[in-house]
CHARMM internal coordinates of N, CA and C (Angstrom, degrees):
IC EDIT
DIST 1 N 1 CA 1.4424
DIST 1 CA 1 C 1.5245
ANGL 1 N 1 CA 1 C 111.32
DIST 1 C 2 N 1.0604
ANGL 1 CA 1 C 2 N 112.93
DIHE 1 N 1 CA 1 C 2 N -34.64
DIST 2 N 2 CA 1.6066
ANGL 1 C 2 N 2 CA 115.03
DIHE 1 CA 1 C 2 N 2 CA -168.49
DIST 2 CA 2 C 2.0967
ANGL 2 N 2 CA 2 C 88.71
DIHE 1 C 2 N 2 CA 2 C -79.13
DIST 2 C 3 N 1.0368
ANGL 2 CA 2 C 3 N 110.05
DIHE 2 N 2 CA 2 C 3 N -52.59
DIST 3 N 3 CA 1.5317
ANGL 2 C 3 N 3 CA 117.78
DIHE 2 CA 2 C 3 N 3 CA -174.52
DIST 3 CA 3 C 1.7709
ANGL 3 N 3 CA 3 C 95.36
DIHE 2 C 3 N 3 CA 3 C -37.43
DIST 3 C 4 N 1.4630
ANGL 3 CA 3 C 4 N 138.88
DIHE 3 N 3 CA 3 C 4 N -53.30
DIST 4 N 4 CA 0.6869
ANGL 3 C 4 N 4 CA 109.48
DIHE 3 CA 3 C 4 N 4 CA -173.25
DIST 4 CA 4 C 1.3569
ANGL 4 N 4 CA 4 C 114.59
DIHE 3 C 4 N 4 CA 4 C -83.03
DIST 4 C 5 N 1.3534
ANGL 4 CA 4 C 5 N 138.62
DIHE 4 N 4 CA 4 C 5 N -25.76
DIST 5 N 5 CA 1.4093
ANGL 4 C 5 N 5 CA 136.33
DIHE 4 CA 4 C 5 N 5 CA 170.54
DIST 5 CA 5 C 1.2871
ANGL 5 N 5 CA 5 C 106.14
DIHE 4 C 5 N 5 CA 5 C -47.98
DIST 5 C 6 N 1.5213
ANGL 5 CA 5 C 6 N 135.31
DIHE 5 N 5 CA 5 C 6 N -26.28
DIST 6 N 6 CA 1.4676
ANGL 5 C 6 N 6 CA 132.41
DIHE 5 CA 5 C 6 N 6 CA -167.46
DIST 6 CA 6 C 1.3639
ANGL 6 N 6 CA 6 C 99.36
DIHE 5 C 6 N 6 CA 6 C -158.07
DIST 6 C 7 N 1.4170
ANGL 6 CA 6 C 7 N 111.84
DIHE 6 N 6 CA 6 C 7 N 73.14
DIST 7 N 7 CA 1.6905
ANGL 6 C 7 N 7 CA 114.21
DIHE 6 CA 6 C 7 N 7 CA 166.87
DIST 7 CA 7 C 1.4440
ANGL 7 N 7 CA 7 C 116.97
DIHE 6 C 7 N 7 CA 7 C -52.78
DIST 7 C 8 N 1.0252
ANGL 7 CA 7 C 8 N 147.57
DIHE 7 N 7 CA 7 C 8 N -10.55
DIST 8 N 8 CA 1.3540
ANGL 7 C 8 N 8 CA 155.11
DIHE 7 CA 7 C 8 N 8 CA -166.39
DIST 8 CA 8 C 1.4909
ANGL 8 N 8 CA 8 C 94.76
DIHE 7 C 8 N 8 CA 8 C -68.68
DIST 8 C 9 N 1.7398
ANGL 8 CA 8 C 9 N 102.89
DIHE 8 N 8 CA 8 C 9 N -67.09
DIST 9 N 9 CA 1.4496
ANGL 8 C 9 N 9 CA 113.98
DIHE 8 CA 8 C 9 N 9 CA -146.09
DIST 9 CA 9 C 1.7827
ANGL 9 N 9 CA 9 C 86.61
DIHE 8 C 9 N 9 CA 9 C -105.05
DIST 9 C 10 N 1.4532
ANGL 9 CA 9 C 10 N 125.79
DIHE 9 N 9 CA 9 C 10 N 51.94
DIST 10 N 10 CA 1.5369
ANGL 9 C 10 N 10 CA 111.14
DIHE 9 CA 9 C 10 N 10 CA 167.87
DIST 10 CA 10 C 1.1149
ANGL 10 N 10 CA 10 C 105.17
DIHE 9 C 10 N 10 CA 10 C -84.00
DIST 10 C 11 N 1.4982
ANGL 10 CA 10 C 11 N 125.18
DIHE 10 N 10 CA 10 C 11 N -55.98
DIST 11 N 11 CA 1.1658
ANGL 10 C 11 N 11 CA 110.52
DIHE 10 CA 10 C 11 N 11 CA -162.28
DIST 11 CA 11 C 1.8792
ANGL 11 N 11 CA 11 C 120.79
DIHE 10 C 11 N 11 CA 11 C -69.92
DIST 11 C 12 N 1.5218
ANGL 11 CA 11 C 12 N 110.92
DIHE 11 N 11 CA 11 C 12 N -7.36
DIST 12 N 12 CA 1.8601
ANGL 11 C 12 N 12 CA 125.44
DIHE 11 CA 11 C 12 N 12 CA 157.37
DIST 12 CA 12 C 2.0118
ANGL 12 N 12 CA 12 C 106.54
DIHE 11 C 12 N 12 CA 12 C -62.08
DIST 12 C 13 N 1.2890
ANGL 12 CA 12 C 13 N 116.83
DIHE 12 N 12 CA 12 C 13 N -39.19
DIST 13 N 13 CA 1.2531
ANGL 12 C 13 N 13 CA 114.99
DIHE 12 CA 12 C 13 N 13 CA 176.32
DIST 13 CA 13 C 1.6322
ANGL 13 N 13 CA 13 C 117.34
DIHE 12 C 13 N 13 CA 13 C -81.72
DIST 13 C 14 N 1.2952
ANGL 13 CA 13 C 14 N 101.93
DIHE 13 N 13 CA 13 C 14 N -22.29
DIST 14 N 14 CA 1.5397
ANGL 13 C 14 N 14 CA 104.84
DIHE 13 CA 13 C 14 N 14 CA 178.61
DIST 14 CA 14 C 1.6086
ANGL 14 N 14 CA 14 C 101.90
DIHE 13 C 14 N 14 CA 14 C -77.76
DIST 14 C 15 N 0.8606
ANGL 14 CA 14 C 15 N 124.43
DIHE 14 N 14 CA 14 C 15 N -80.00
DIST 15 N 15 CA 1.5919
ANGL 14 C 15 N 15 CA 130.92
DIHE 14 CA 14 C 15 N 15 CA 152.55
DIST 15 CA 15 C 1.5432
ANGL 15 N 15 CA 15 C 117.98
DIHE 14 C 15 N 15 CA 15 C 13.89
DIST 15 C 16 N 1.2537
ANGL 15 CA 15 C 16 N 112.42
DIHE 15 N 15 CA 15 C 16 N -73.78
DIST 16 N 16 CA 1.4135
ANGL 15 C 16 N 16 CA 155.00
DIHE 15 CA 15 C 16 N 16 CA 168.69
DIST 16 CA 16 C 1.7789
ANGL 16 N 16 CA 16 C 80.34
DIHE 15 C 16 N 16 CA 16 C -37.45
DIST 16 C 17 N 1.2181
ANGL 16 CA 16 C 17 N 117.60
DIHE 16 N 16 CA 16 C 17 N -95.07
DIST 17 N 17 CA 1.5084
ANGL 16 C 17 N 17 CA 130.14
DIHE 16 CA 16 C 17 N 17 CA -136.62
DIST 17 CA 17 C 1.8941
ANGL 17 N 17 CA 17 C 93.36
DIHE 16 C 17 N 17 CA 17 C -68.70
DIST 17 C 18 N 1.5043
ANGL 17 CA 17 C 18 N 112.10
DIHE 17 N 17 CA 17 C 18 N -34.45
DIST 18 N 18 CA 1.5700
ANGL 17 C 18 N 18 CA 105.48
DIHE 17 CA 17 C 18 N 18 CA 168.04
DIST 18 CA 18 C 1.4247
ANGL 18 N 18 CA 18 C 106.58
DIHE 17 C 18 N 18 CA 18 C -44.54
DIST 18 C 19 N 1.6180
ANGL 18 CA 18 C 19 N 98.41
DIHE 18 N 18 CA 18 C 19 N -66.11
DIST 19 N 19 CA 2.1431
ANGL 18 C 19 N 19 CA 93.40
DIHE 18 CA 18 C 19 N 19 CA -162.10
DIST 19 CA 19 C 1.4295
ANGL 19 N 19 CA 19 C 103.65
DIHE 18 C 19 N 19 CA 19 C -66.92
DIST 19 C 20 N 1.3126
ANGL 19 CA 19 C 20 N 146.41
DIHE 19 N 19 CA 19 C 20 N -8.16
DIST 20 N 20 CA 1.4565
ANGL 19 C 20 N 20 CA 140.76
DIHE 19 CA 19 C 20 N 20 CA 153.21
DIST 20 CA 20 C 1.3149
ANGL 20 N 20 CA 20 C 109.99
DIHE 19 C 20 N 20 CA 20 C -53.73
DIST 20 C 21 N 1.0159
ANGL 20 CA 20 C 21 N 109.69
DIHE 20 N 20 CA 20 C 21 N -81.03
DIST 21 N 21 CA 1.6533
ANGL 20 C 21 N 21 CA 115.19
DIHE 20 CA 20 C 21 N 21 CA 168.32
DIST 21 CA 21 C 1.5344
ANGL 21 N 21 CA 21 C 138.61
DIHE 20 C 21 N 21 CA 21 C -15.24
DIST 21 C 22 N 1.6806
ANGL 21 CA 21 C 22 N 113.45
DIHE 21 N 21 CA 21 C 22 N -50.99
DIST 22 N 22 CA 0.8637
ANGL 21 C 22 N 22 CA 158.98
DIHE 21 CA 21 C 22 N 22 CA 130.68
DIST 22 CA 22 C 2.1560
ANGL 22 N 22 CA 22 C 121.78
DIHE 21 C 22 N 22 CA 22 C -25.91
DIST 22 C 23 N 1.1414
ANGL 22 CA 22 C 23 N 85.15
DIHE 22 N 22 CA 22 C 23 N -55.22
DIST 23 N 23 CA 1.5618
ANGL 22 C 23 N 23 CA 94.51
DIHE 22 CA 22 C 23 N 23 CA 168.73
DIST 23 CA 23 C 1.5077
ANGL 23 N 23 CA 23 C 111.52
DIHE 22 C 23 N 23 CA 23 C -96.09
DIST 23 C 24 N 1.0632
ANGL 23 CA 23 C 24 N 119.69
DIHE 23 N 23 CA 23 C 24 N -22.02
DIST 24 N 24 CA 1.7685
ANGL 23 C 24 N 24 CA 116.84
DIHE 23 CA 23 C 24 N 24 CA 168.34
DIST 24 CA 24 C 1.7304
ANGL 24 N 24 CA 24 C 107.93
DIHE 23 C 24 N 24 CA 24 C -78.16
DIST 24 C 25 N 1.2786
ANGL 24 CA 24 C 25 N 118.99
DIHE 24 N 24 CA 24 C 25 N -24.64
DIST 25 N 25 CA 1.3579
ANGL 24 C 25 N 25 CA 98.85
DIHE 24 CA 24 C 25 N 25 CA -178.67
DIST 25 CA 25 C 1.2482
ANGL 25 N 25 CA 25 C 111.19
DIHE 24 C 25 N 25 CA 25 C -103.61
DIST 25 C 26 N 1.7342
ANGL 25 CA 25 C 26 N 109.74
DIHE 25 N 25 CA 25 C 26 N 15.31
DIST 26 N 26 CA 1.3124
ANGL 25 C 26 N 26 CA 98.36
DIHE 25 CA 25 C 26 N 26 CA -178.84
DIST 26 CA 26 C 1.9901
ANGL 26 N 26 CA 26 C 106.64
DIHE 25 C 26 N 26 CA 26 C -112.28
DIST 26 C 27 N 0.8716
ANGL 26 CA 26 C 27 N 99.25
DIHE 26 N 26 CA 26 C 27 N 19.42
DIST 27 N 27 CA 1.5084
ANGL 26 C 27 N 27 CA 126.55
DIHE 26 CA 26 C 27 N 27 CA -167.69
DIST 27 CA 27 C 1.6756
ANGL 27 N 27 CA 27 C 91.92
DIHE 26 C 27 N 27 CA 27 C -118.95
DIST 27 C 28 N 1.4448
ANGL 27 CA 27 C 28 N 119.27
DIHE 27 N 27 CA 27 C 28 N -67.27
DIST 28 N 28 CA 1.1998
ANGL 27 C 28 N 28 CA 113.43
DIHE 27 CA 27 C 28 N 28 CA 163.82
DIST 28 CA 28 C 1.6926
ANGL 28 N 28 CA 28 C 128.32
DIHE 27 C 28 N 28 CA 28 C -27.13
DIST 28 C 29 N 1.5920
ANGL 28 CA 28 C 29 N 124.41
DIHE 28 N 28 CA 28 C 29 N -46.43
DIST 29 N 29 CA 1.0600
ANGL 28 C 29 N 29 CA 142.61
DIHE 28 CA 28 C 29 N 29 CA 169.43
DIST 29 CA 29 C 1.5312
ANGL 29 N 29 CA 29 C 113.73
DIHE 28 C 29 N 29 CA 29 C -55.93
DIST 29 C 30 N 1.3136
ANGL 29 CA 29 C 30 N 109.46
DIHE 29 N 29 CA 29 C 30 N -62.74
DIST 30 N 30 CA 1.4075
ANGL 29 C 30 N 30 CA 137.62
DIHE 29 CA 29 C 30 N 30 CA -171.02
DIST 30 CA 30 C 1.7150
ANGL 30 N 30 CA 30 C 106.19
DIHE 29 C 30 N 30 CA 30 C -58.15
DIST 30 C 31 N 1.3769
ANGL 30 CA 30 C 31 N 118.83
DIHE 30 N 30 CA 30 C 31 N -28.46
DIST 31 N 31 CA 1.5521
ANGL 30 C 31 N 31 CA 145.53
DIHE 30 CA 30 C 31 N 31 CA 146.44
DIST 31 CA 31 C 1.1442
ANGL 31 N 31 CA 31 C 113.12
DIHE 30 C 31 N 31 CA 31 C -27.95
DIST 31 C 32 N 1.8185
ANGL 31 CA 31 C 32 N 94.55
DIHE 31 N 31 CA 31 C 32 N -93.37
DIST 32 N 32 CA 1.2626
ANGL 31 C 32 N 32 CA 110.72
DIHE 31 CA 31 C 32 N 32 CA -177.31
DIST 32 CA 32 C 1.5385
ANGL 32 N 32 CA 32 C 124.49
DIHE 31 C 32 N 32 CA 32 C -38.45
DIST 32 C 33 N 1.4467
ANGL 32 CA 32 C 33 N 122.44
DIHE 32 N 32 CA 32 C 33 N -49.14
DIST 33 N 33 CA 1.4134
ANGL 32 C 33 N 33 CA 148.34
DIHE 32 CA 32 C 33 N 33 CA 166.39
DIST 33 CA 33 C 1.2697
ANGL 33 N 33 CA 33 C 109.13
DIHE 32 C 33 N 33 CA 33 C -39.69
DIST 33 C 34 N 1.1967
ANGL 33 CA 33 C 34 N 120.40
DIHE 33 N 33 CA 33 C 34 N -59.72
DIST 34 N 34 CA 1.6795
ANGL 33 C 34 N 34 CA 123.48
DIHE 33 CA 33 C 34 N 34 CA -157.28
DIST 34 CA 34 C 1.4414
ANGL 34 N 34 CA 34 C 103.70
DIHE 33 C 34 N 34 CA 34 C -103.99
DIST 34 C 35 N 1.7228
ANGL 34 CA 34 C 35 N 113.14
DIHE 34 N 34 CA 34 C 35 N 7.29
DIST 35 N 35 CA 1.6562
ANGL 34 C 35 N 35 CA 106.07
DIHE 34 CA 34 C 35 N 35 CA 174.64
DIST 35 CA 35 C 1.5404
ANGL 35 N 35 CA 35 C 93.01
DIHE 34 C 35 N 35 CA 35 C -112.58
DIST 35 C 36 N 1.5288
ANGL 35 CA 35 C 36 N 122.47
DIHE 35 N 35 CA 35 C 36 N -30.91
DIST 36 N 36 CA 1.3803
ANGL 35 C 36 N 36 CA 112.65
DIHE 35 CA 35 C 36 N 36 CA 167.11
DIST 36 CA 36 C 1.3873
ANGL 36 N 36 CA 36 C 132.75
DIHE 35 C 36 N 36 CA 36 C -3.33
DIST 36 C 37 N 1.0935
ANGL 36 CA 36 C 37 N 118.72
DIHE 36 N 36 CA 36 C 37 N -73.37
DIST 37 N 37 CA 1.5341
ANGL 36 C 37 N 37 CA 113.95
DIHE 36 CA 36 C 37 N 37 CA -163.35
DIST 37 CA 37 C 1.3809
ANGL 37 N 37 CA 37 C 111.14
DIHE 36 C 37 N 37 CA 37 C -93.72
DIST 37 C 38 N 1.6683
ANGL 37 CA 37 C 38 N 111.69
DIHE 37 N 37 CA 37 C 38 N 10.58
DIST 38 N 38 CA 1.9437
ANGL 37 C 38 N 38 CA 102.47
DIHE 37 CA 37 C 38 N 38 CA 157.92
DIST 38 CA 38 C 1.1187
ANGL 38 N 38 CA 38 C 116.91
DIHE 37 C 38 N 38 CA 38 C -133.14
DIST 38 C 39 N 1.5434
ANGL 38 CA 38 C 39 N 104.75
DIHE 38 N 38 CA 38 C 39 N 38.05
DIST 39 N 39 CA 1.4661
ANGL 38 C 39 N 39 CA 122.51
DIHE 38 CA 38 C 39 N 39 CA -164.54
DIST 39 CA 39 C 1.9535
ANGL 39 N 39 CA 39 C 88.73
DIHE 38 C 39 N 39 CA 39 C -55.67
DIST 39 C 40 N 1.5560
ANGL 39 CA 39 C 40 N 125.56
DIHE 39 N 39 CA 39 C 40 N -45.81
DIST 40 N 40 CA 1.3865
ANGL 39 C 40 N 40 CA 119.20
DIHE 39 CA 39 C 40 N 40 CA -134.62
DIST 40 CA 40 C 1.5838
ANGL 40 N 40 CA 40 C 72.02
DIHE 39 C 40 N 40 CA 40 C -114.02
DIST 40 C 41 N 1.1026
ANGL 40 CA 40 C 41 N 121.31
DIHE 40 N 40 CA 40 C 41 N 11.60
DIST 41 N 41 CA 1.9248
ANGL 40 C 41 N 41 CA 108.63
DIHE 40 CA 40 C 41 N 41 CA 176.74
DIST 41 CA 41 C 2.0448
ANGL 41 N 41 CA 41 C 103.66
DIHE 40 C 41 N 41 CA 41 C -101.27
DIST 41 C 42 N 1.5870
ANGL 41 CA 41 C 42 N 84.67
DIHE 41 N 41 CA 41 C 42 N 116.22
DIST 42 N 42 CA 1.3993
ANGL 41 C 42 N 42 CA 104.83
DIHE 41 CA 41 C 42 N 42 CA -155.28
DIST 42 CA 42 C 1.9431
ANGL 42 N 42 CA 42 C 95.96
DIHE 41 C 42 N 42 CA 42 C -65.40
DIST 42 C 43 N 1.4617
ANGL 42 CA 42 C 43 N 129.98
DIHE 42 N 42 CA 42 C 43 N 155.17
DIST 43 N 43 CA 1.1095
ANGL 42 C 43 N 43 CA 95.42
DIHE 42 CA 42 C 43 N 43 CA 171.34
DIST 43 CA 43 C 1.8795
ANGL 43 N 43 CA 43 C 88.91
DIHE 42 C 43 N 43 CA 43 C -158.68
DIST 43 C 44 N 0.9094
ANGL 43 CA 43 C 44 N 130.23
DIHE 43 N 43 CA 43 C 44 N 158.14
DIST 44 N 44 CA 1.6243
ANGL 43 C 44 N 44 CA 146.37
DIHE 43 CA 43 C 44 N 44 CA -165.88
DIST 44 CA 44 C 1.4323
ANGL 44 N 44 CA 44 C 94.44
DIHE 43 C 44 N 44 CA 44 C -62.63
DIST 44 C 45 N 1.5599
ANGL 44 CA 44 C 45 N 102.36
DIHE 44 N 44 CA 44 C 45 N 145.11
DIST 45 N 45 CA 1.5374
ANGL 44 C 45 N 45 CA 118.11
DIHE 44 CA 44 C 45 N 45 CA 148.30
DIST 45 CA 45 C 1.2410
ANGL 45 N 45 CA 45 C 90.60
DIHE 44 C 45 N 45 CA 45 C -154.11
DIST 45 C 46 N 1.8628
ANGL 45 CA 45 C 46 N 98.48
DIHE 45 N 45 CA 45 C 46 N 156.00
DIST 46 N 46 CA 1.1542
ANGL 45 C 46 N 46 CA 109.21
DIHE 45 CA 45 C 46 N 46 CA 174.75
DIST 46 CA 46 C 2.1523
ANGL 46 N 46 CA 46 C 124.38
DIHE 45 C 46 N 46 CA 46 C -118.88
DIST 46 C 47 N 1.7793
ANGL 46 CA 46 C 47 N 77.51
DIHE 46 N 46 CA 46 C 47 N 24.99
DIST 47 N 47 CA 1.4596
ANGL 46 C 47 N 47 CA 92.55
DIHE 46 CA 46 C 47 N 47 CA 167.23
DIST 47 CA 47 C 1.6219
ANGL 47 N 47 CA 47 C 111.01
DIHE 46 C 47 N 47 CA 47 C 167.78
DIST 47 C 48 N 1.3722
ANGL 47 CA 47 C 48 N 91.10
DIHE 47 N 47 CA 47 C 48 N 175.57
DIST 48 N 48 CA 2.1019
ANGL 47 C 48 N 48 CA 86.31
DIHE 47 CA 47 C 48 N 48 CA -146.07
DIST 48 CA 48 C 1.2230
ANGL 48 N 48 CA 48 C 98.47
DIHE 47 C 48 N 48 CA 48 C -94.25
DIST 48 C 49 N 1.1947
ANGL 48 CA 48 C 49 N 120.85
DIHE 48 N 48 CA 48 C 49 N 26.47
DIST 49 N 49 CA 1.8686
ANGL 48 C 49 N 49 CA 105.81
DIHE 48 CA 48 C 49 N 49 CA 173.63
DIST 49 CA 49 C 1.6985
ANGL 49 N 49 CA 49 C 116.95
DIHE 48 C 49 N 49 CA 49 C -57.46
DIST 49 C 50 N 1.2690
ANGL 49 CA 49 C 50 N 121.49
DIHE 49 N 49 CA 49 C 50 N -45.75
DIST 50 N 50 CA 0.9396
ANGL 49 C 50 N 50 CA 127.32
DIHE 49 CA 49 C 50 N 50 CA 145.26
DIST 50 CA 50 C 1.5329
ANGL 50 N 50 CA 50 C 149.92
DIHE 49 C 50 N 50 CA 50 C -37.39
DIST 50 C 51 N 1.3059
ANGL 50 CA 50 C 51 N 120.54
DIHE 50 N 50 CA 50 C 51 N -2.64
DIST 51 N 51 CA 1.0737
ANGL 50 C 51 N 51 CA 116.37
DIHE 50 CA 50 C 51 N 51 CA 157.96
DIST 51 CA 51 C 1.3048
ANGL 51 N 51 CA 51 C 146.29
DIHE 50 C 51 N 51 CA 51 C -88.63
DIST 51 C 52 N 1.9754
ANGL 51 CA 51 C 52 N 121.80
DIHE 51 N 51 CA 51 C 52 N 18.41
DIST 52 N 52 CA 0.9140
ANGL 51 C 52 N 52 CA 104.98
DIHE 51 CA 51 C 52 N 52 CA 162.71
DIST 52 CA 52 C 1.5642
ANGL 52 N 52 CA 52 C 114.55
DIHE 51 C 52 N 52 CA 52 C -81.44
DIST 52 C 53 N 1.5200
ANGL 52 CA 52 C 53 N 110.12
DIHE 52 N 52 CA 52 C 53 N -13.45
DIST 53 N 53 CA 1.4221
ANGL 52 C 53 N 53 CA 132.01
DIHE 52 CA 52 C 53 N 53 CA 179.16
DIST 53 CA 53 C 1.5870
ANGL 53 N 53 CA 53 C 117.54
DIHE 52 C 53 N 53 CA 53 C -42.51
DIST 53 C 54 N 1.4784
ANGL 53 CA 53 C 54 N 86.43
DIHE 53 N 53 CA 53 C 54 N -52.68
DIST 54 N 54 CA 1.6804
ANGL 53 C 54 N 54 CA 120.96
DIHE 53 CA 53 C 54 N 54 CA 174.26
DIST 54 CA 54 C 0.9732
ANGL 54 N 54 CA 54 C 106.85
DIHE 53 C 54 N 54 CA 54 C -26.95
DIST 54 C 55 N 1.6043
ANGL 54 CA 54 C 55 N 99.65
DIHE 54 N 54 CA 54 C 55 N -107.33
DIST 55 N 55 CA 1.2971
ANGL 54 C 55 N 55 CA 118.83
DIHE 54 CA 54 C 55 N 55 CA 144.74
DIST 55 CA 55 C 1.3380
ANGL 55 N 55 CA 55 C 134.27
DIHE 54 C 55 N 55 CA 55 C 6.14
DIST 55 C 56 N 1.2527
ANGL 55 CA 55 C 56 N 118.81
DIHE 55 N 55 CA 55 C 56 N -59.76
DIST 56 N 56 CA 1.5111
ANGL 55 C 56 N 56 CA 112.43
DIHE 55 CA 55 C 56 N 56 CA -178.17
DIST 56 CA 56 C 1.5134
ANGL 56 N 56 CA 56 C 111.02
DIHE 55 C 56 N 56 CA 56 C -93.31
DIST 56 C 57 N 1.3549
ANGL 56 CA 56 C 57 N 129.21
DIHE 56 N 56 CA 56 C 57 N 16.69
DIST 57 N 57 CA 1.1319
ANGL 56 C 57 N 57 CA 136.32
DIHE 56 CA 56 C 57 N 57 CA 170.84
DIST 57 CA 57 C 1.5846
ANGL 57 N 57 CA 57 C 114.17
DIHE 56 C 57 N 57 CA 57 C -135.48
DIST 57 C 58 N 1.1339
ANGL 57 CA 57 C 58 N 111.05
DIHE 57 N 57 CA 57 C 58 N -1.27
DIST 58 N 58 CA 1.6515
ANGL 57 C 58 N 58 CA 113.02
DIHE 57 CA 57 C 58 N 58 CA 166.69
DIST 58 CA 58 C 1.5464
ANGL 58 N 58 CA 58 C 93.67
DIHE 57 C 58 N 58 CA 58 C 74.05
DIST 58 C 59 N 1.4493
ANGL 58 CA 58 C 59 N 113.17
DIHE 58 N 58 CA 58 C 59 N 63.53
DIST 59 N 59 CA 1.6364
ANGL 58 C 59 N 59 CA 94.77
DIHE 58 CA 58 C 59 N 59 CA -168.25
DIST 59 CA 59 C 1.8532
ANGL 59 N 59 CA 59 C 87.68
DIHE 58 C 59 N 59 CA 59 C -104.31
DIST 59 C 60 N 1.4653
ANGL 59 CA 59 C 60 N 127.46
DIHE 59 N 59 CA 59 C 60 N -167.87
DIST 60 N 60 CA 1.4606
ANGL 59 C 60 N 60 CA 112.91
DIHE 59 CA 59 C 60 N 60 CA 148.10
DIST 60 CA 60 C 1.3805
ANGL 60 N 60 CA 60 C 107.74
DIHE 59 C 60 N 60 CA 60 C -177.20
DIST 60 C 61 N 1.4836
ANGL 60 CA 60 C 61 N 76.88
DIHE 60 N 60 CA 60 C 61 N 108.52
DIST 61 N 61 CA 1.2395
ANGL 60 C 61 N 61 CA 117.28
DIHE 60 CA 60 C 61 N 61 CA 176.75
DIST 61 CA 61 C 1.6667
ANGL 61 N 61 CA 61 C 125.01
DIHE 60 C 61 N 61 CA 61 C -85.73
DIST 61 C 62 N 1.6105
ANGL 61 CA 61 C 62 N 124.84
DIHE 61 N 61 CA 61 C 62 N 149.07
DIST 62 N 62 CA 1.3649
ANGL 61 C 62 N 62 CA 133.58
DIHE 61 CA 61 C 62 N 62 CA -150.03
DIST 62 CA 62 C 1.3629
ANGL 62 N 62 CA 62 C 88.64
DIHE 61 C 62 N 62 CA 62 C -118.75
DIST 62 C 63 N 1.3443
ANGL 62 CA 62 C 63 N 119.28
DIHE 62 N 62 CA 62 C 63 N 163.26
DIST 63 N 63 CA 1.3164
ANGL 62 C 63 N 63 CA 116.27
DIHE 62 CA 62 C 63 N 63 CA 172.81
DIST 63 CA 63 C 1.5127
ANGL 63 N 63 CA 63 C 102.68
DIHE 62 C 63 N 63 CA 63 C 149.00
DIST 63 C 64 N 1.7092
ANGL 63 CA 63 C 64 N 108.64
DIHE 63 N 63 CA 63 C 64 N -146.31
DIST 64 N 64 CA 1.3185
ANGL 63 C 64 N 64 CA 120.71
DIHE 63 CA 63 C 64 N 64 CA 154.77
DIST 64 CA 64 C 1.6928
ANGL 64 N 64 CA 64 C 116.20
DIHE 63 C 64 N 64 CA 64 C -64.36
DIST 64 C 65 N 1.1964
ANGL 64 CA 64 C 65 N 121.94
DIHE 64 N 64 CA 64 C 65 N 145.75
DIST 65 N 65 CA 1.4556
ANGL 64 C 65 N 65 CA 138.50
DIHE 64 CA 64 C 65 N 65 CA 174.63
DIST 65 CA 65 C 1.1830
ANGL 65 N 65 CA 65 C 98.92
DIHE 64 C 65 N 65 CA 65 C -48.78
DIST 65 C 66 N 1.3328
ANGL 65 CA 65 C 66 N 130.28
DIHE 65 N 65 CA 65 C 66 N 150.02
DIST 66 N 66 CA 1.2831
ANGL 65 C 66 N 66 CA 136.70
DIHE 65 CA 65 C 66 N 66 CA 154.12
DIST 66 CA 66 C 1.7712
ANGL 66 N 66 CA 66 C 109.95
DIHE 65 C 66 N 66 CA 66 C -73.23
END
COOR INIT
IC SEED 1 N 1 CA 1 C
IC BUILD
């Protein structure tokens, strides 16, 4: 979208949104890895902002209901 507002610099925004991309799934990984081994170790919250987090890491957490 921006590429067409500023054709000049598309292929700088395309670029751009690879190494974002790129660094979110590698953080994503780095997640998965380092939440691994307490995936099933239950642990307190005291409110659900966190649960799409949860959720996307199989975490499980006690607290308020989702």
């Amino acid at each position: 979208m921006l590429g067409r507002a500023d054709p000049e610099n598309k292929g700088r925004y395309a670029s751009n949104a690879d190494k974002l991309a790129a660094r979110i799934d590698a953080l994503d990984r780095e997640l998965r890895d380092v939440l691994a081994p307490v995936r099933d170790v239950p642990f307190v919250v005291f409110h659900d902002a966190y649960q799409y987090f949860e959720r996307s890491y199989a975490l499980r957490a006690v607290g308020p209901s989702p």
